[in-house]
N, C-alpha and C positions, 0 to 999 in steps of 0.2 A: 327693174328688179335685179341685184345684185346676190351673188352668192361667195360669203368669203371662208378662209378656215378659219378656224380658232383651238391653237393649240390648249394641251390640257396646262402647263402653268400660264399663258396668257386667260383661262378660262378662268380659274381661281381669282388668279389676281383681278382680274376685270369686277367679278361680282362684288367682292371688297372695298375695289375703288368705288362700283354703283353704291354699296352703302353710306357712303357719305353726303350721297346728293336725292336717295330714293329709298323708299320703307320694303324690303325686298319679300318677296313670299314664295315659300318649295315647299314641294313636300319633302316629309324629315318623320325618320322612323315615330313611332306611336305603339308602343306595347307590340302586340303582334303582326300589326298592317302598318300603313304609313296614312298620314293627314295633312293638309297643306297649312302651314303657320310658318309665321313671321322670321327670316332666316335673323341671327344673331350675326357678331362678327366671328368668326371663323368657320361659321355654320357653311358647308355645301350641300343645295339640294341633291337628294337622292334618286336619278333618275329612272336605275337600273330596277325599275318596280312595275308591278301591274298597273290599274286603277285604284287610287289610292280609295280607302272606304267611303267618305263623303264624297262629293266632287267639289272643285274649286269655287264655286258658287259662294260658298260660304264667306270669301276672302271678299266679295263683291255686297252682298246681301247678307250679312252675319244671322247666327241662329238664332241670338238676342240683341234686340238694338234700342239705345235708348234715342227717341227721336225730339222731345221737349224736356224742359225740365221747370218747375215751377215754384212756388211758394205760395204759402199760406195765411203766411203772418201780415195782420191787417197795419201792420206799422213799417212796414218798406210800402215804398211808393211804387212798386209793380207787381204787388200782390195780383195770384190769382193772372197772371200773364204767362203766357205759355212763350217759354222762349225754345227756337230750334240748337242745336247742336250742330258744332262744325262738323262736316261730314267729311272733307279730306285730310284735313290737318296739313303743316305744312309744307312735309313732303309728297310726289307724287308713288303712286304704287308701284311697282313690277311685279309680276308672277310666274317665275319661273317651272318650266316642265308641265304648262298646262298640254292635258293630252287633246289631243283634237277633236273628240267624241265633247269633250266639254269645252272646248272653244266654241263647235257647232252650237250646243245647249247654249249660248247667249244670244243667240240668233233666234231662237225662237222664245226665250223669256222676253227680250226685248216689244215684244209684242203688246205685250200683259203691259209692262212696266213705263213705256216707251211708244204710246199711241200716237195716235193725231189730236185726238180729243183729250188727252192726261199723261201729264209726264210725272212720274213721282221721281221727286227729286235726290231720295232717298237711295234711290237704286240709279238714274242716270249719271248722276253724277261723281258715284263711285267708278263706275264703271267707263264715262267719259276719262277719268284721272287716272288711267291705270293702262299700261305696257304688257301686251301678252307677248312673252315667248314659249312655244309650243314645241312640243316633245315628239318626235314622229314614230309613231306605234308601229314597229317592225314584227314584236311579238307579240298578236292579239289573242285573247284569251279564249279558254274553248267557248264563252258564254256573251260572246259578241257577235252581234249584228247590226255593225252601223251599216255595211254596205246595199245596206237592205230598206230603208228605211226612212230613204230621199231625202236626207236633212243636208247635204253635203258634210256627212259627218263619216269619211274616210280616213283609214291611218295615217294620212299623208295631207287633209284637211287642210286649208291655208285661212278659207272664211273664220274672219273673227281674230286671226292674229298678224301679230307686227314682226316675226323674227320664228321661223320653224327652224330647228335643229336636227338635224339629221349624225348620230353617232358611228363614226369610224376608226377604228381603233381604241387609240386614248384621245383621238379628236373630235371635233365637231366641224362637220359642215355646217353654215348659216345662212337660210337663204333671207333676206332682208326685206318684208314685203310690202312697207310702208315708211314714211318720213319720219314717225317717230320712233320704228324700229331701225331706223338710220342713227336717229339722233343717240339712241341707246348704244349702239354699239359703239358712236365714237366716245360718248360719254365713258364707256368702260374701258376705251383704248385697244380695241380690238378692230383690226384694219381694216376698213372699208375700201381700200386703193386697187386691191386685188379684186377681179373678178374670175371666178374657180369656173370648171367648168365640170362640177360633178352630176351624175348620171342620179338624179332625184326621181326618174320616169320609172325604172327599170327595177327601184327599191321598192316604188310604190305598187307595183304591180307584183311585186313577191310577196309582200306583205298583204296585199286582198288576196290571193290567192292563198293565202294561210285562213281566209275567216270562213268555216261552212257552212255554217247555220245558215239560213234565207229563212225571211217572211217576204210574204207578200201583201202590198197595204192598198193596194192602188183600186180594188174593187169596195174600198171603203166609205168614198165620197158615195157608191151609188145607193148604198145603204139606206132603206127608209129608217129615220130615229128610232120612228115608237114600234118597229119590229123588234131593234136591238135593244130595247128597252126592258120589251115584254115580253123575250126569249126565256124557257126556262130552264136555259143552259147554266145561270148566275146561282144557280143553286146547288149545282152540284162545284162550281168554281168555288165558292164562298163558303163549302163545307168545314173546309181545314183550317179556313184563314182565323187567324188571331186579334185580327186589328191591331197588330202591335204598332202602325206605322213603320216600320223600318226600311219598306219599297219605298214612302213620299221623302223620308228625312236623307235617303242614299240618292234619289233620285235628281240628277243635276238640272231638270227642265217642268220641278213642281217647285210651286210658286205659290201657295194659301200661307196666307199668315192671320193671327189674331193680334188687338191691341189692348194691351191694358197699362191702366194707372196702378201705379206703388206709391204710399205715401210713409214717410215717418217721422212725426210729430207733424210740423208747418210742412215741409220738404217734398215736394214731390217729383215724379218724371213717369213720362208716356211711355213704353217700352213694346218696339213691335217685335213677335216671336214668333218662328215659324209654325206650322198649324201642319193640321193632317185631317183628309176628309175620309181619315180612316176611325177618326177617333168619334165615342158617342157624344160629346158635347162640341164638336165643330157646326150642327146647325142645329143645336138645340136655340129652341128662342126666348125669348124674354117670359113670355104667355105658359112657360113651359112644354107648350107642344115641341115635340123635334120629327120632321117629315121624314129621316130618314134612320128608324130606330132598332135597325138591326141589320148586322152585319155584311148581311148578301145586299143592301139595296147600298151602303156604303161599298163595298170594292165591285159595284156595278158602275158605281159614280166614277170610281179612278178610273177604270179600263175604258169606260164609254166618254171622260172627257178627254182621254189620251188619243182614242182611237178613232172619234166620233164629234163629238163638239168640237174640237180643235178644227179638226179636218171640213167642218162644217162652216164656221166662224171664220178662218182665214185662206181658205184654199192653198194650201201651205204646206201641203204633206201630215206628218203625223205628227204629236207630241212624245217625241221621242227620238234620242239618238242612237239607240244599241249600244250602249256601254255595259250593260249587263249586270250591273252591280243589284239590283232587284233580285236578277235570278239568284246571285251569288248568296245575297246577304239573306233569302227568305228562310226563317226555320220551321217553314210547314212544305218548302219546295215548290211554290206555286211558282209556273214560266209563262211569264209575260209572254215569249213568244207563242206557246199554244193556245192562250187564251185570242191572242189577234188571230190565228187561222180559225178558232171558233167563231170568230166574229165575222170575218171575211167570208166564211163558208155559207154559214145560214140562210136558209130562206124560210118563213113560216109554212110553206107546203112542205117541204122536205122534212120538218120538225114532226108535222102531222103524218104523213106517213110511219 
């Protein structure tokens, strides 16, 4: 593992030159917040920002994706064949200033996405094609709690990327933490010859000691299910909620989607779109029963598969990194953190008394 510097005009110039051989991705202002999309040529990402409002997942697993596309007309000879769509195209990816809260969050989608038993090829292989370099969160926000939360999802995070950058002055430190965050930097002509020897221990341990919040997740595995199921604490949780989705669609480590066909005239394509298990027609079913048709049994289903089936299903810590962006983006103020000590807390005697 190498760590080099990189000053601020070999910085520019580097990402420009990567534009010629790589489809580049930053976040870059968006009305009031910032959003990760596609840098253009003179575009610099913007790093000097929070969490940007989505999380970079989007660049990996887009909101809407067309995955086949087909026809209808009985007079070509592949009528009614569903053909896939190229998923990389012919440059590879980079994404620049992923913060490390969401570096961590591909570590645990990969799960879902990326088993033993089923690879979808929609999500591995973007994600195989693609160069993270990560952003090192110095100033985390009052609404963060990754250190809490055992994902290895710290300010200072290395799981999951190929090139951490550490901001000093108008420079960057880079620490290098794979061959194809090697091959990136020479590709952009930023020196690899030099090895720095900067104090990355010392930054990391200032910056946890900026995040106060704690939860505590670890009495969660002991949890019986159908306690936390049939607690009637989700009622008084599920008061204010609006189901507007806006925790699942922010949240960089949910992963529901639905699929459907669009046709017009012969013309068709498959297009998969993200989903929310917040919404009332996410398990409505064909028969028109839907099992779960009011609100409180819906944000019982997020909190208990975040905090509970996950934890259950992979022994694996929680689904979730404390990025915070839930608590931030909610306009009823619901915090994921206090609803996890409600859940930690519980026992059905305790409820009965």
């Amino acid at each position: 593992m190498k760590t080099i510097k990189i000053e601020k005009k070999d910085w520019e110039q580097g990402l420009e030159k990567l534009k010629e051989s790589y489809r580049l991705f930053g976040p870059m202002p968006d009305k009031d917040s910032f959003e990760f999309k596609e840098l253009n040529p003179g575009d610099t990402p913007a790093l000097a920002y929070g969490n940007t409002r989505l999380s970079v997942k989007s660049v990996i697993y887009p909101q809407s994706q067309t995955m086949f596309t087909y026809t209808l007309d009985e007079s070509k000879p592949d009528h009614h064949i569903m053909k896939q769509v190229e998923l990389n195209g012919k440059k590879p990816r980079v994404v620049v200033g992923v913060r490390p809260c969401d570096a961590a969050s591909f570590t645990l989608v990969r799960r879902n996405f990326d088993s033993p038993e089923y690879k979808d090829p929609f999500w591995v292989e973007p994600y195989e094609d693609t160069t993270f370099v990560g952003y090192a969160c110095d100033e985390p926000s009052t609404t963060c709690f990754c250190t809490s939360v055992g994902s290895g999802s710290v300010p200072y995070n290395e799981e999951g990327l190929d090139i951490l950058l550490v901001k000093e002055g108008d420079d960057f430190f880079a620490r290098l933490l794979t061959k194809r965050g090697e091959a990136l930097a020479a590709a952009a002509g930023w020196s690899a010859d030099a090895d720095f020897d900067f104090d990355f221990e010392s930054r990391k341990t200032a910056a946890e000691e900026k995040i106060t919040t704690k939860i505590s997740t670890e009495a969660l595995k002991e949890k019986k299910t159908t306690d936390l199921f049939n607690a009637d604490f989700w009622d008084q949780i599920g008061f204010s909620c609006l189901n507007c989705g806006t925790c699942t669609y922010s949240c960089p480590t949910c992963w529901c989607f639905d699929i459907q066909d669009e046709v017009k005239g012969t013309e068709g394509k498959r297009i998969r779109h993200w989903d929310s298990c917040m919404y009332t027609l996410f398990t409505l079913e064909g028969s028109g029963h839907n099992p779960r048709p009011n609100k409180v049994q819906r944000i019982r289903q997020r909190f208990m598969h975040k905090f509970k089936y996950y934890v259950d299903k992979y022994n694996a810590g929680v689904q979730c990194v404390g990025c915070g962006r839930c608590i931030q983006l909610c306009p009823v103020n619901i915090d994921i953190r206090e609803v996890c000590e409600i859940m930690k807390n519980y026992t059905p005697a305790a409820q009965e008394a």
